[in-house]
C-alpha positions, 0 to 999 in steps of 0.5 A, spaced: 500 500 500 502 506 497 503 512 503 504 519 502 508 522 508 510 530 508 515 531 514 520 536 513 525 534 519 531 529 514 532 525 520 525 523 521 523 523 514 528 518 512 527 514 518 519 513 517 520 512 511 525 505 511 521 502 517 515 503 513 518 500 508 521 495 511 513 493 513 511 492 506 509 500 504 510 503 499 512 511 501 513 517 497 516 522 502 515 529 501 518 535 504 513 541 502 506 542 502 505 544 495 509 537 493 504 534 497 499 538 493 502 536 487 503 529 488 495 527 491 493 530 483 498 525 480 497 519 484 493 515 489 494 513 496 492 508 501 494 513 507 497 520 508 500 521 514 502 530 515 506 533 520 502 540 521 508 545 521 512 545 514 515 549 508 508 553 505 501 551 507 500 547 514 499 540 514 491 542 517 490 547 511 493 543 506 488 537 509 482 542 509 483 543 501 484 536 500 478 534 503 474 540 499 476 537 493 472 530 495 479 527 496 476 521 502 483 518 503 485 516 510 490 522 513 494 522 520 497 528 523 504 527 527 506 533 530 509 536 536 503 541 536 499 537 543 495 543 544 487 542 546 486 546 540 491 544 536 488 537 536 481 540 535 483 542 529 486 537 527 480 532 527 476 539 523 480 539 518 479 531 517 483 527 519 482 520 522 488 520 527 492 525 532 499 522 534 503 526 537 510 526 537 514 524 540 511 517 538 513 510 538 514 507 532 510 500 534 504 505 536 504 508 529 504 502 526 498 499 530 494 505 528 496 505 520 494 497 520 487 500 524 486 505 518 487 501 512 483 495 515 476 499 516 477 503 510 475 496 508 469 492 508 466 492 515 475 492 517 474 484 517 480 481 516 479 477 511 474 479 506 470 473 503 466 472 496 464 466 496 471 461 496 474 467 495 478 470 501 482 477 501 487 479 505 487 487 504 493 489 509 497 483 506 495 484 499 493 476 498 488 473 495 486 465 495 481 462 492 479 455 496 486 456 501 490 456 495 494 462 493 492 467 487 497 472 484 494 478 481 498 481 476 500 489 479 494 492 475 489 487 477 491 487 484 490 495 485 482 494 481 482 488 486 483 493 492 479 498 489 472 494 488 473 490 495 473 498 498 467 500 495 464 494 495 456 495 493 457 501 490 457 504 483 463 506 480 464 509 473 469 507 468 472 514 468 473 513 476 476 506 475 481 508 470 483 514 474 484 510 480 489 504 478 492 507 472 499 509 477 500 513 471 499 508 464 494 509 460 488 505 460 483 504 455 475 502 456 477 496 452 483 495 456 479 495 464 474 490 461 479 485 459 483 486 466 475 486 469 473 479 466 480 476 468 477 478 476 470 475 474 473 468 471 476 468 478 469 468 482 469 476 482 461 478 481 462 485 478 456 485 474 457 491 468 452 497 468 450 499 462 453 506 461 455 508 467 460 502 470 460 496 474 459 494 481 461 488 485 456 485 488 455 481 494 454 474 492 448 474 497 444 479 494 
């Protein structure tokens, strides 16, 4: 899963990102507000995490437009502002979780984990499809107990359909949320998506607008 961090201090910049890292994350470390800004236009993350007092905008002002313009991502704000107020607007301006530094790195952890896992379906370890079984913090799918690999592509539309589950997503929006910057075509997604439904993913096909993924109970 790809993290956004914006930290401005080198030393603990570089250190967050290498034991992040080294838990499977991928991070794209960002030293400016505006950079951050930059970056949310030009990919999609799993999580941001914001320090608040950095070069430009401050991360609570950087959080509050991004959530203007309909961004959802999940954000945890790490900062050594541990003022009543300052945590207050911190929660206003949308994010889920307030650490305060300094911090334990074990306890950042555990609360990354905590956010990623409910920003899944009902925050269920493993989510089911019948004989089909995802782990959405490992990035591992099994059908009957037996390990499937997805190629990149189709591992990112996987997390993308698990995530809104039951909900409508159009064509456009799908494209733009697994491209990671390469093209892809209409023609392209359904072929990626037929490869998802010959697994055993019920993704049902609405007609001019997009595609669901539905419960295969309903």
């Amino acid at each position: 899963m790809r993290i956004l961090l914006l930290e401005d201090d080198e030393i603990l910049g570089e250190s967050l990102k290498d034991l992040l890292e080294g838990e499977g994350f991928e991070v794209e470390w960002v030293k400016e507000s505006q950079r951050a800004l930059d970056v949310t236009f030009l990919k999609r993350f799993s999580l941001w995490i914001f320090d608040v007092k950095v070069p430009g905008m401050d991360g609570f002002e950087l959080l509050k437009s991004l959530r203007a313009a309909g961004d959802r991502t999940p954000a945890i704000f790490v900062t050594a502002l541990t003022d009543i107020d300052s945590i207050a607007k911190g929660f206003e301006s949308g994010a889920e979780e307030y650490i305060k530094k300094p911090f334990d790195f074990d306890e950042l952890l555990i609360r990354i984990k905590a956010l990623l896992k409910r920003s899944y379906l009902s925050g269920a370890d493993e989510i089911e499809f019948a004989d089909l079984k995802f782990d959405p913090l490992a990035e591992k799918l099994y059908k009957n107990g037996e390990p499937l690999h997805l190629p990149p592509l189709q591992m990112r539309l996987l997390k993308l359909f698990m995530k809104n589950c039951c909900k409508v997503l159009s064509k456009e929006e799908i494209i733009w949320e697994i491209s990671g910057g390469e093209e892809i075509s209409p023609d392209a997604l359904r072929v990626h998506i037929n490869r998802l439904r010959k697994i055993g993913l019920p993704i049902k096909n609405i007609r001019k607008v997009g595609y669901i993924l539905e419960r295969a109970d309903e």
